[in-house]
N, C-alpha and C positions, 0 to 999 in steps of 0.2 A: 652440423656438429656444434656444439656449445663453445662458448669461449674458453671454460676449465680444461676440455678435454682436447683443445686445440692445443694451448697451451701444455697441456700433458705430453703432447704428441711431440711438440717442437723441442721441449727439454729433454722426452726423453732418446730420442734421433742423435740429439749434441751427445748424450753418455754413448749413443752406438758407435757412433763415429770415431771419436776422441779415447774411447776405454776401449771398446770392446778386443782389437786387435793386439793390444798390449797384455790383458788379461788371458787370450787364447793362447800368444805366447807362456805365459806363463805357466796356463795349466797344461802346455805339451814338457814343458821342465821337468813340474812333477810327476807324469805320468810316467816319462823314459826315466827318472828314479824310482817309482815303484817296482816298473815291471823290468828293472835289469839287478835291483839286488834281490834275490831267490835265496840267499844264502840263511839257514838257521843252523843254531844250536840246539844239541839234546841233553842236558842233565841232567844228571841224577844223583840223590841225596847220599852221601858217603853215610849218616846216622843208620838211614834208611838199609842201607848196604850189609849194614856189622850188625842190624838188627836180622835180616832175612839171610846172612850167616849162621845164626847161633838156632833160628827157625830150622833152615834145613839142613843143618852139621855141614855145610860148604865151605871150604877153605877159603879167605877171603881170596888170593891169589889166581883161583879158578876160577870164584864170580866174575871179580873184573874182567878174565878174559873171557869169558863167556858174553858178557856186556859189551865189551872192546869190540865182539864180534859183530854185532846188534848195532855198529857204528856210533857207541855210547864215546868220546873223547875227554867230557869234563864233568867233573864231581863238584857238589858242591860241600864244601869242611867249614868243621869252625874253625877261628883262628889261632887257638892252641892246636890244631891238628894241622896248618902248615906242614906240607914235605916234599920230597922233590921227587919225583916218580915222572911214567910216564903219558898220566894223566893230565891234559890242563885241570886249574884250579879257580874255581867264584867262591870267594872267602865269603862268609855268613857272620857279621859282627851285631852286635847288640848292645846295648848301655852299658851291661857292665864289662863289657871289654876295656881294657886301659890300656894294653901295651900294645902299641900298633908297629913298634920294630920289627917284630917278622912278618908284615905283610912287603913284600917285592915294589919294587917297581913296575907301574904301570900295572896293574892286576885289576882283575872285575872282582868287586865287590857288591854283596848284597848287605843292604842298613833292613834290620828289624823290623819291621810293618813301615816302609819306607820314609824312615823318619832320620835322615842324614844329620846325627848331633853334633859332628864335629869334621864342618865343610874343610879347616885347615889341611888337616892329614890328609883330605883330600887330592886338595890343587899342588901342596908340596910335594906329594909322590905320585902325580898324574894318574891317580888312581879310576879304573871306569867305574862307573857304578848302573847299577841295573834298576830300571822304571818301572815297577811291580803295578801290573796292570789293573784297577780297579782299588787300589790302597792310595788314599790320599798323599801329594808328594811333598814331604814338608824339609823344607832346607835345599830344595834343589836349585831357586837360583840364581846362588853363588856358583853352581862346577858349571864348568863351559858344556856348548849345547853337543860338541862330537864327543863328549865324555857316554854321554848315557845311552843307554841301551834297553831295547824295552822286552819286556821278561813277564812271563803270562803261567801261572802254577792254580794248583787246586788249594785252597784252605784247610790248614790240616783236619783229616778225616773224612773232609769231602769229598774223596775220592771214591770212599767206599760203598758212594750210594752209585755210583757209575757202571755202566756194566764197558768190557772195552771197546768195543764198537762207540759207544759215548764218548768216552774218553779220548779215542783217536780223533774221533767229529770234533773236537769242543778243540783241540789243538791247531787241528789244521785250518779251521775256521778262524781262530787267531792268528794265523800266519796271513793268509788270505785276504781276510779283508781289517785287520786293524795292526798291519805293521810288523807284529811280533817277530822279535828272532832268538830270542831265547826261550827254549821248550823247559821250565824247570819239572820232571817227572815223580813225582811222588809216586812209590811203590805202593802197589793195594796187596794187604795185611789180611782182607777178605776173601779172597780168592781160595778155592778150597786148595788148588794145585797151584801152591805159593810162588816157587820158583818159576816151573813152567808155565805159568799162566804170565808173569810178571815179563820173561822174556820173549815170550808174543805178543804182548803188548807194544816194545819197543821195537821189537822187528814189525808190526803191523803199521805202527807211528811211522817207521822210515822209511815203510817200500811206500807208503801212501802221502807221503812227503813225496819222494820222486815222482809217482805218478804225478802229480799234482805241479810237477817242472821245478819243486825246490831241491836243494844241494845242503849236505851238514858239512860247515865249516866253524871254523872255532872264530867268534868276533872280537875285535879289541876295538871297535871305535863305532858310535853312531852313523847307518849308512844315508840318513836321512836330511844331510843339511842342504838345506835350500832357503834361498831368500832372506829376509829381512827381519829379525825379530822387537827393532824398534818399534814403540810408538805402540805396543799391543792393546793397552786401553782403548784408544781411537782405532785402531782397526775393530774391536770390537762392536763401540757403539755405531760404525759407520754399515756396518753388517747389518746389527741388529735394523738396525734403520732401514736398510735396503728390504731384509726382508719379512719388513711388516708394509712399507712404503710401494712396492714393486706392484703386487698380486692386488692390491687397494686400485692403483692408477690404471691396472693390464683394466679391470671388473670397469670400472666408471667410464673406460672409451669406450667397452663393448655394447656397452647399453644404445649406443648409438649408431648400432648394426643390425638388422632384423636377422639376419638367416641365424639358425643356433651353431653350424659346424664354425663358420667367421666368429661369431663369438665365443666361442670355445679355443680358437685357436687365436684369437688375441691375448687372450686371458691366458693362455701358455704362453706365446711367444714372451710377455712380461715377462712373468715366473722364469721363465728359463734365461733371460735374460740379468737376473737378480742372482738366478745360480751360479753364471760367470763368473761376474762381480765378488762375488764371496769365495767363489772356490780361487780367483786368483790375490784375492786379499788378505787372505789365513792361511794360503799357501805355503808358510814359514816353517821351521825345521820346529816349535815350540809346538805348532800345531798339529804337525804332522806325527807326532809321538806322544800327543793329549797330554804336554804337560802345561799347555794350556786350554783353554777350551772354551769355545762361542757361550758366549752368557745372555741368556734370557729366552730359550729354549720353549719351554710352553708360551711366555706370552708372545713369541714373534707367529706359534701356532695359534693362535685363539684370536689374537689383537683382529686381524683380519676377518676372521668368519662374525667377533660383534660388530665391528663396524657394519658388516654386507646386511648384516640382518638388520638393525634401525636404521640404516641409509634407505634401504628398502621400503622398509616399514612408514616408517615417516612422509617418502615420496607416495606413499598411497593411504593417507591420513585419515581415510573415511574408515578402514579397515579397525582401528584403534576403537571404534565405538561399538566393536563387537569382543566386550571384555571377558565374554569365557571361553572366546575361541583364542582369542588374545593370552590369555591366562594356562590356556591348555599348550597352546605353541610353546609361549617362554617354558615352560617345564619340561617340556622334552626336550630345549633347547639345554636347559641348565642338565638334566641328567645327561646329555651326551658330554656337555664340556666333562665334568667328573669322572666318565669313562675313559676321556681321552686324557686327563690328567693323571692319573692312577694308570692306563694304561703305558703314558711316557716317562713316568717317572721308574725310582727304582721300590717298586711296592708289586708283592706276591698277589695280581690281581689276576685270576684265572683266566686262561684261555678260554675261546667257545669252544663247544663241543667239535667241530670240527678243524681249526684253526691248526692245530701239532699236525693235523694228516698232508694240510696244504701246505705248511714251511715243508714238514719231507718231502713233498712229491716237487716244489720248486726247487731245494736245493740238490735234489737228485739227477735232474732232468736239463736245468735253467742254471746252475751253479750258484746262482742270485736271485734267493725270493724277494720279488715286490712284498713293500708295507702293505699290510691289510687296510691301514687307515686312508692310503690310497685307490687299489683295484677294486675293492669291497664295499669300498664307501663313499669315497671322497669322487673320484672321478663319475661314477654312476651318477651319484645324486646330482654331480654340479649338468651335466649334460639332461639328465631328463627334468634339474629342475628349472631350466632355461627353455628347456620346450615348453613346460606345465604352466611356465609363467605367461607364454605370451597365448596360452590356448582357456586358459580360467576362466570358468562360465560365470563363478562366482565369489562372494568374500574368503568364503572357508577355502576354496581351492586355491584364492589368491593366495591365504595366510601361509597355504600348506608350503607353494611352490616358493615363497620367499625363504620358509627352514629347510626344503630342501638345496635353494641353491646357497644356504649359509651353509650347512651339514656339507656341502661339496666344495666349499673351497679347502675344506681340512685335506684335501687333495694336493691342493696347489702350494698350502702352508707346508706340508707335508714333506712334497717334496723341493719344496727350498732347503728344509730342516735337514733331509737327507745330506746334502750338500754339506751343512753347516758343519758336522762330523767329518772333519778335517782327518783325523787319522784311519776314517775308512780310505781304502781305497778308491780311487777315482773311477774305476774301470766297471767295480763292483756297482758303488752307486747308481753309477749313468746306467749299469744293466738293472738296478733296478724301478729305475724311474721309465726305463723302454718300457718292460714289462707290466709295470703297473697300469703306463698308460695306454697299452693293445689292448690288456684284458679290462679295462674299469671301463674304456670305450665300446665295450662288445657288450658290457652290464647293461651299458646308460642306453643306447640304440636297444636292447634285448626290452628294456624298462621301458621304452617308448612306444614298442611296438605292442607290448602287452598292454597301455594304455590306449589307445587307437582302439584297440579290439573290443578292450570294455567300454569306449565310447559307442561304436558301431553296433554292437550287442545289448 
């Protein structure tokens, strides 16, 4: 063994020892707060209400109890429409509200495309405010972290491409794995059988809520505080660092192991050793509700796979004098990064033609689909292409087997990354990193045996 990797070895034993026990704690903290509050809310828009009133001549008085029925408890009003019934109430303020006198003490409020302009009125009437999932959160913060509550709706009119089986899917998928506890329900206006269809909707939401072990209660406070929210900068870079750092060191000790399943399974134990690290270091109640969020996301994905490829490369420097095999590599090297950039970010890049059949049939079956960029790609290629490398007759097959085992660490980045999504669930993640790595191990052994064969043949 080299002196680097000796040293690799001895520093990174001191982090097993010293951290690791303290971080397991930690992430049993979060886990018994995820899986013991089950509680959400379901509301529905009071607009929405007096509109499919006047739609199907319904008394407003019978809707609601028809909704009441459907375990509907809170509406959401504007703040001229304050009143005292007995429905709770999520006030809906916007810029041009000025008089915040009739809003209560202590009330959920929702701020406009979540843009909280006036933190005062906030903290002076302990007002909660709700964390609108996917809308950037601007002014939050100033309100303390038990204040907010996070709150998951469809964009107006977005609903109307949904059919309700979607609908119910996209909700309870929120609850599930990113925390959600307030359902805000937007009525579809599309439905041929307006009414009726609208209150099977929320009876379907709520029997499939239960099944699913959750409870509607009405929330007045964030269930999610845990830990530490100083110092989040440095928590950040000290992530970032881990896991670009981790899956770099697991790769450089394996190389000084012949058998492929030993080095494979070093090169996890790192990786999963980096996943620790991070899931007990964001562990924070800021993270755990994404109103903050791990930064530098693709390159802690990417940083890792250039390195493995010119680390490689380099260490086998006669290969470089063959520049159109050399020139062919880099380019498929470069169009996958782009697939996987475009595929990580938030850009409408199509699925493959099969891809919609496998997330249904995993989250049908598995409750938690494995990332494709692990079972399908990442874990295969990096296993078959650690056998391909030490069996290479020749240049080209060396070149090939260095982008296969770069293309396979997007496995092991992959699933650091999983981790990094703090307001998924813990339970969720880990099942999807099991499964990714049963089925992307059954590829890479499938991929290896089919090479053997064409050797033989």
């Amino acid at each position: 063994m080299s002196k680097t990797a000796k040293l690799l070895v001895v520093i990174f034993s001191t982090f097993l020892i010293i951290l690791l026990p303290i971080c397991i704690h930690q992430i049993f903290k979060r886990i018994f707060l995820e899986e013991k509050n089950k509680a959400v809310e379901i509301v529905l828009d009071f607009d929405d209400l007096k509109r499919l009133s006047i739609i199907t001549k319904t008394e407003m008085p019978k809707l609601l109890n028809i909704f009441r029925r459907c375990g509907v408890r809170t509406l959401a009003v504007r703040l001229k429409e304050v009143s005292s019934n007995d429905f709770y109430q999520i006030i809906k303020i916007n810029e041009n509200d000025k008089d915040f006198d009739n809003i209560p003490f202590g009330s959920t409020v929702i701020f406009d495309n979540n843009i909280i302009f006036d933190s005062k009125i906030v903290i002076q009437k302990n007002l909660k405010v709700a964390l609108i999932e996917f809308y950037k959160p601007v002014g939050f913060e100033k309100i303390p972290i038990e204040n907010l509550i996070t709150l998951h709706t469809f964009k107006e009119n977005e609903i109307f491409k949904y059919s309700k089986e979607k609908i119910v899917k996209r909700f309870l998928r929120a609850c599930m794995e990113r925390k959600i506890k307030i359902l805000y329900v937007r009525l579809n206006f599309g439905f041929k059988k307006t009414l009726e269809e609208n209150v099977e909707l929320v009876e379907d939401l709520k029997t499939t809520l239960f099944k699913s072990k959750f409870y509607l209660e009405h929330l007045d406070k964030n269930p999610y505080v845990i830990g530490s929210d100083k110092y989040i900068w440095l928590k950040k870079i000290i992530s970032f660092l881990i896991s670009v750092l981790f899956p770099i060191c697991g790769f450089i000790i394996s190389l000084n192991i012949k058998k492929i399943q030993l080095k494979f399974l070093v090169i996890l134990i790192f990786s999963l050793c980096g996943i620790i690290l991070i899931s007990a270091l964001l562990s924070s109640s800021s993270f755990l509700i994404k109103l903050e969020q791990f930064s530098g996301t693709k390159l802690s994905l990417l940083i890792p796979v250039i390195f493995i490829f010119f680390y490689l490369l380099f260490k086998h420097k006669y290969i470089l004098k063959e520049k159109f095999h050399l020139s062919l590599v880099l380019g498929l090297l470069i169009l996958l990064f782009i697939i996987i950039i475009l595929r990580s970010g938030n850009y409408n890049f199509p699925l493959f033609p099969f891809e919609e059949d496998i997330r249904e049939f995993f989250e049908e079956v598995f409750i938690a689909r494995p990332r494709t960029k692990e079972f399908l790609i990442g874990h295969p290629f990096l296993i078959f292409g650690l056998y391909f490398y030490t069996e290479a007759k020749n240049n080209i097959e060396k070149l090939l087997s260095i982008l296969f085992i770069s293309i396979g660490f997007i496995g092991q980045t992959s699933m650091i990354n999983t981790f990094c999504h703090i307001h998924i669930n813990f339970i969720i993640s880990s099942l999807r990193t099991i499964y990714g790595l049963i089925f992307g191990i059954l590829i890479g052994y499938v991929l290896i045996i089919c090479q053997k064969l064409l050797r033989k043949y």
